[in-house]
MARLUMRO-657763 format. One record per residue (C-alpha): x, y, z; residue in three letters. Coordinates in steps of 0.25 Angstrom, whole numbers, padded with zeros to 4 digits, always signed. Layout:
N
XYZALA
...
END
This chain:
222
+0064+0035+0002UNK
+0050+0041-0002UNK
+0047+0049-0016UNK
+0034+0058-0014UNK
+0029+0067-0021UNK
+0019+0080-0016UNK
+0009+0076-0009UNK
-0007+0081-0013UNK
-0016+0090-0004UNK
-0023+0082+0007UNK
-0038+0077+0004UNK
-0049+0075+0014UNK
-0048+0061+0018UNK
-0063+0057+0011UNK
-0063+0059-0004UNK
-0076+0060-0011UNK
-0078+0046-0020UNK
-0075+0046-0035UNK
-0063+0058-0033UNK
-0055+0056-0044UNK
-0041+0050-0039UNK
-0033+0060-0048UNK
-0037+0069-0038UNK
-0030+0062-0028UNK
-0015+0058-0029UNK
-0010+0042-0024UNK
+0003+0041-0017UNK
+0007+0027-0019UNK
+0018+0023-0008UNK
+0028+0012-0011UNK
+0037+0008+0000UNK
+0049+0000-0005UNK
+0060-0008+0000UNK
+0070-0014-0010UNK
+0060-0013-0020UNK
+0071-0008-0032UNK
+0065-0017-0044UNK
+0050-0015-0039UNK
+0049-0001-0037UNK
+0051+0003-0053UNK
+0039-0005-0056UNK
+0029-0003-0046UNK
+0031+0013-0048UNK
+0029+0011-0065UNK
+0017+0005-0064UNK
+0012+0014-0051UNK
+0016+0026-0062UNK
+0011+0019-0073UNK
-0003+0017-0067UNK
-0006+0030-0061UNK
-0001+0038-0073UNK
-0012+0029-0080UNK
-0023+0033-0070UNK
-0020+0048-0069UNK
-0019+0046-0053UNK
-0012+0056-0046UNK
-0001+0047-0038UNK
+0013+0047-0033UNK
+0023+0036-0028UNK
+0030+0037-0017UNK
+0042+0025-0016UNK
+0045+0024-0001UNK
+0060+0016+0000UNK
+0062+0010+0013UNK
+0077+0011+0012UNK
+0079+0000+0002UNK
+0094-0004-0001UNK
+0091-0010-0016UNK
+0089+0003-0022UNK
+0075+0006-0021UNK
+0075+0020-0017UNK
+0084+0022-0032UNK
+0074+0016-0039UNK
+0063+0027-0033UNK
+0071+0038-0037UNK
+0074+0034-0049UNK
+0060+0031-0053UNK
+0057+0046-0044UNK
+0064+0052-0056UNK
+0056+0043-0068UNK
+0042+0044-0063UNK
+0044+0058-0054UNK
+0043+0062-0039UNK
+0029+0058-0037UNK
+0028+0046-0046UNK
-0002+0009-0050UNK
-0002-0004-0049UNK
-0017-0009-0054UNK
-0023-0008-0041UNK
-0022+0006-0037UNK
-0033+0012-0045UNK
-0043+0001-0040UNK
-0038+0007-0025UNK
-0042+0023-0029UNK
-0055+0018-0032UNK
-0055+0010-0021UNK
-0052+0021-0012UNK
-0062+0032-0021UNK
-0074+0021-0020UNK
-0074+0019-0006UNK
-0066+0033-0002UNK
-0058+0022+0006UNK
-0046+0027+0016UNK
-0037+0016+0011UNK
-0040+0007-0002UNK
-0030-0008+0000UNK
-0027-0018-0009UNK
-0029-0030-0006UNK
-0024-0046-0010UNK
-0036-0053+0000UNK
-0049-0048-0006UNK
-0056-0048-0019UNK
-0046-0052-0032UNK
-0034-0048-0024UNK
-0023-0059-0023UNK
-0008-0060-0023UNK
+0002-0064-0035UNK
+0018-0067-0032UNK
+0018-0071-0018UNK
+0020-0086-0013UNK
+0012-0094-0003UNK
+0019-0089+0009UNK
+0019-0073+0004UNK
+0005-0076+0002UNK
+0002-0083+0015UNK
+0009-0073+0023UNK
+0001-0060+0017UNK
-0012-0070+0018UNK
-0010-0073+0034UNK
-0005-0058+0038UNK
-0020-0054+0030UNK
-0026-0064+0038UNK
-0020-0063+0051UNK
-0022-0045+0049UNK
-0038-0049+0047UNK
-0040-0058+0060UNK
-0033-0048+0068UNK
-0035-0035+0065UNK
-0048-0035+0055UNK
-0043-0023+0046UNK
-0054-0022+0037UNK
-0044-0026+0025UNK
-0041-0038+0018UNK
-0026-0035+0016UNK
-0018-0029+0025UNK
-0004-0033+0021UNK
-0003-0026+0008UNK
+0000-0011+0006UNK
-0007-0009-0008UNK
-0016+0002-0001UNK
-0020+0015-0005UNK
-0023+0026+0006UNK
-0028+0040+0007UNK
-0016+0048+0013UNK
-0021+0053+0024UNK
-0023+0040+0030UNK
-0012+0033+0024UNK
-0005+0045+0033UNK
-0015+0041+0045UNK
-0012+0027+0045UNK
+0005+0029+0047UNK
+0001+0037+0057UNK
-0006+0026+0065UNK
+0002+0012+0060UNK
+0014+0009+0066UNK
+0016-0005+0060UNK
+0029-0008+0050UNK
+0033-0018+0039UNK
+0020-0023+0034UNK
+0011-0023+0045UNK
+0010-0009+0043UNK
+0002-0010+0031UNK
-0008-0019+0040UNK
-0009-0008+0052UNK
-0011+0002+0040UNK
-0025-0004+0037UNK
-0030-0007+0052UNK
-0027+0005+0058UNK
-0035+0010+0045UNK
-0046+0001+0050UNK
-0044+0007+0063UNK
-0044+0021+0058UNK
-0058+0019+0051UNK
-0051+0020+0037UNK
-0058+0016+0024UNK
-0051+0004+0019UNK
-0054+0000+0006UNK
-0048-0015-0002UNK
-0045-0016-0017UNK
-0041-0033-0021UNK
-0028-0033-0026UNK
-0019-0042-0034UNK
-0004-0041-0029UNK
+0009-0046-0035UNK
+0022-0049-0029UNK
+0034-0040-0031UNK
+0042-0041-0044UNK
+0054-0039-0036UNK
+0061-0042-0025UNK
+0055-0050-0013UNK
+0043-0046-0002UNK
+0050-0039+0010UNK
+0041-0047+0018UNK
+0049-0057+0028UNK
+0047-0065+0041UNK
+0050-0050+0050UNK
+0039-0044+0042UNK
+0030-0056+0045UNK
+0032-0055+0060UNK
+0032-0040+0060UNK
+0017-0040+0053UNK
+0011-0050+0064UNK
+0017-0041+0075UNK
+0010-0029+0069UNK
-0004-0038+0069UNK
-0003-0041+0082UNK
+0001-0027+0086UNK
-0010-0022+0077UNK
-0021-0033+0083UNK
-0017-0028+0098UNK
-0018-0014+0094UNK
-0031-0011+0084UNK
END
């Protein structure tokens, strides 16, 4: 299930610096599985804080078939907020991206004052390993590579599913070295992130394996 609304007229891929990003509009993508209690309160606060900042945005909730109800939830919240209706950091990203016209701007737990809250030792030691294992590999040019809190121009968002054939989460790894690869300008902005309210991680011990074939693959092949 996925709720878009129109979208705006294509823009040269270098902006001029200091354009003001209510020119612009932000699509902000949320993929979701079983998230019914979560997705009400990730949406009010991405409406609350946009409509605060005057930034031109819409929300696009893309339900992987989940059985709990989720896709309900959307549309019911498709009829509150409209068709084409942020959490602290996503204004830091803007200008992130407007300072250093940056092809992609990611958030990042490993660098600066960012850090982790609500995971356990294990959660942490995984995510920690995967980050370090990704760096002696494949040298991506990022410090974080397992998170998805990223902000991209379109048109190389729509270049980089083009090139990545990676699922589960080593797709969001692939995203940002074939990035690298591509010569993209990659851009990092520290941030703090805090477990679910809701529910449990989908992460499990076929995620696990699936990620360290897709860092061998990606070693062999870039």
């Amino acid at each position: 299930m996925a709720s878009k609304a129109a979208s705006p007229p294509p823009r040269s891929r270098r902006e001029p610096k200091g354009r003001d990003p209510r020119h612009d509009k932000y699509s902000v993508l949320l993929p979701t599985y079983n998230e019914r209690e979560n997705l009400p309160l990730i949406v009010w606060l991405l409406v609350k804080s946009f409509s605060e900042s005057g930034i031109n945005y819409e929300i696009v909730i893309i339900d992987d078939g989940s059985p709990d109800g989720t896709r309900d939830v959307a549309e019911q919240l498709e009829k509150i907020y409209g068709s084409d209706k942020i959490p602290k950091f996503i204004p830091e990203f803007i200008r992130k991206q407007k300072e250093g016209n940056f092809d992609i701007v990611s958030g990042t737990r490993y660098k600066g004052n960012g850090g982790v809250y609500g995971w356990d030792l294990k959660r942490k030691l995984i995510s920690r390993g995967a980050n370090f294992l990704t760096q002696v590999l494949l040298r991506p040019g990022a410090s974080d590579l397992t998170g998805s809190f990223r902000l991209y121009r379109k048109e190389v968002l729509q270049k980089l599913i083009e090139n990545c054939v990676s699922k589960g989460y080593v797709f969001q790894m692939e995203m940002i070295v074939r990035a690298r690869q591509l010569n993209y300008r990659i851009g990092e902005v520290p941030i703090s992130f805090v477990d679910r309210v809701y529910g449990e991680s989908k992460l499990g011990g076929n995620e696990i394996v699936s990620f360290l074939k897709g860092l061998l693959t990606l070693f062999a092949t870039t």
